[in-house]
N, C-alpha and C positions, 0 to 999 in steps of 0.2 A: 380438394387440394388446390393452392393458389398454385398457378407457376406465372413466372416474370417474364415475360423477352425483353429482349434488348437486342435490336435486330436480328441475327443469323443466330446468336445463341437462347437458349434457353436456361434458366437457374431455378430448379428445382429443391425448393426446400424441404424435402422429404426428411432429412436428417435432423429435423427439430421438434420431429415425436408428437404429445401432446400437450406440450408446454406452451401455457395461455401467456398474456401478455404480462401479467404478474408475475409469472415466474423471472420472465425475462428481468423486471424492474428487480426482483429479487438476487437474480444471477448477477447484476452488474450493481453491487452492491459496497464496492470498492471505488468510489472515484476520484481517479486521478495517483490515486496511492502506487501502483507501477510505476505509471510513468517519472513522477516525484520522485521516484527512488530510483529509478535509472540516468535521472539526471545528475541527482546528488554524489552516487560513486562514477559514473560516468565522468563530471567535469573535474574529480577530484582524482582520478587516475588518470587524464590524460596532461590536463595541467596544473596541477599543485602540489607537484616537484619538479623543481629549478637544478641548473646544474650552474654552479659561477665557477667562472674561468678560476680565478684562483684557489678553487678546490678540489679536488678531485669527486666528490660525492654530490649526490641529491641532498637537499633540503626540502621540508616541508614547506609551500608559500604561506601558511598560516602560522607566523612569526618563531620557525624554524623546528617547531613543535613536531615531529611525526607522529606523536599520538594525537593528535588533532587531524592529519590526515588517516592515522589508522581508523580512528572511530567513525568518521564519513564515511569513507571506504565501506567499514565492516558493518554498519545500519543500515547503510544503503543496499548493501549484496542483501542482506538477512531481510530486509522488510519486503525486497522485492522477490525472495524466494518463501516469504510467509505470503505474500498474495497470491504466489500461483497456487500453494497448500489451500488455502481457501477458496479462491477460484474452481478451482477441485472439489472442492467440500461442496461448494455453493452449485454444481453441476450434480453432485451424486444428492443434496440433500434431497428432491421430490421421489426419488427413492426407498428411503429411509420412513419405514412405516410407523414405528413407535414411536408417539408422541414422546417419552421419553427419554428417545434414543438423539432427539429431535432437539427436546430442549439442553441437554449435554452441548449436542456443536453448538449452539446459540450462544448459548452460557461461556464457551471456549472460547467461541468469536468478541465476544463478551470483554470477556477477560485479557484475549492477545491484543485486540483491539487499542482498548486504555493503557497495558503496556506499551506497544509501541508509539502511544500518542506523546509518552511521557518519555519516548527514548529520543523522539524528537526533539523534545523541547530541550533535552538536557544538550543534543548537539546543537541545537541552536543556539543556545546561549555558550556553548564551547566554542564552538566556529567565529560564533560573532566575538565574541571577546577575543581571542586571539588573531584574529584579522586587525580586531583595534590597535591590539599593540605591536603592531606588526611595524617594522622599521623600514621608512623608504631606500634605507641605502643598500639592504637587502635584495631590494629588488628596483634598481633605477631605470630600467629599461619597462617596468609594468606588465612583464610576459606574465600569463596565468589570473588576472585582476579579475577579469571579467568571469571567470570558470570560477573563481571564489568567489565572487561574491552571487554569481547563480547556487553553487553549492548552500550558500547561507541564505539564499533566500526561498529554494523548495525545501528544504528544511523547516522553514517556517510555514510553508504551505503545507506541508509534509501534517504537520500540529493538526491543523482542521482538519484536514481530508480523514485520518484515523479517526479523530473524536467525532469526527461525523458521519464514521462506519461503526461506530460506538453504539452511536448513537439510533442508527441504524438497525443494527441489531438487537439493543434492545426494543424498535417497538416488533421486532418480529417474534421477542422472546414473549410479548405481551400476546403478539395474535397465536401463539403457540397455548399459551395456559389457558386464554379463550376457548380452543378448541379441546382440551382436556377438561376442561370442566363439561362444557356441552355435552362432547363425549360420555360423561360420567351421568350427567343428567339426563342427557335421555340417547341410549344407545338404539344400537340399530338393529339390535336382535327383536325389539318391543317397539319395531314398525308391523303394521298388520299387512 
């Protein structure tokens, strides 16, 4: 067992089992996709909604739209509560004995993966269009500018980082049916 000092204390990693260093690259197999998404509803709820003096109510800063803040807002909560779902998943899967129990969450991750890649893109090209036509007299003081146009731009980062957990996944789904055929071919009951 390794333990670390760091002067007077000691950090004993005993709580990380036998999980090789693969595991780990496999465990963090999400990158960047949280934080992306806690920035995208993060800057879109704190500022893009303006209040103008001569109105009584909020307005969306992405050209007065609330469904253009609704939809940041609500991909942003949802994608960041789909990575802790997996995050989860990607911590229980070296548990999961059946290869084809195996290849199911891969397949899932799969599957949600290129969904959210595509839920991306479609707010990105919604954010960003509506920021275009977005009217300066709406907003002449420029409160919220910066928090939209961060929103529209992890958004876009938002794009890769899923397709790139996509992508991700599938070569784990490849090194998964690797070991099912292996499996199949030469088991372990027919070692001597």
């Amino acid at each position: 067992m390794l333990t670390l000092e760091f002067g007077i204390l000691e950090f004993d990693p005993s709580w990380i089992g036998s999980w090789t260093p693969r595991s780990w690259v496999s465990w963090r197999s999400r990158p960047g996709c949280e934080l992306f998404s806690i920035v995208v509803f993060g800057s879109i709820v704190n500022e893009g909604y303006l209040n103008s003096a001569s109105e009584g109510e909020e307005f969306c800063i992405y050209n007065r739209n609330p469904n253009a803040c609704s939809y940041g807002v609500a991909v942003g909560v949802l994608a960041f509560l789909t990575c802790l779902l997996y995050l989860a998943l990607d911590v229980y899967f070296p548990q999961i004995s059946s290869v084809k129990d195996r290849k199911k969450a891969v397949l899932s991750d799969i599957g949600v993966s290129a969904f959210w890649a595509f839920l991306w893109f479609v707010g990105f090209c919604y954010l960003a269009n509506q920021w275009q036509v977005s009217k300066p007299k709406d907003n002449p003081l420029n409160e919220g500018t910066d928090a939209a146009r961060a929103a529209i731009a992890f958004s876009f980062f938002s794009i890769f980082t899923w397709s790139l957990t996509a992508a991700l996944a599938v070569r784990r789904f490849k090194d998964l049916s690797f070991q099912e055929e292996y499996s199949t071919l030469f088991p372990a009951s027919a070692q001597p």
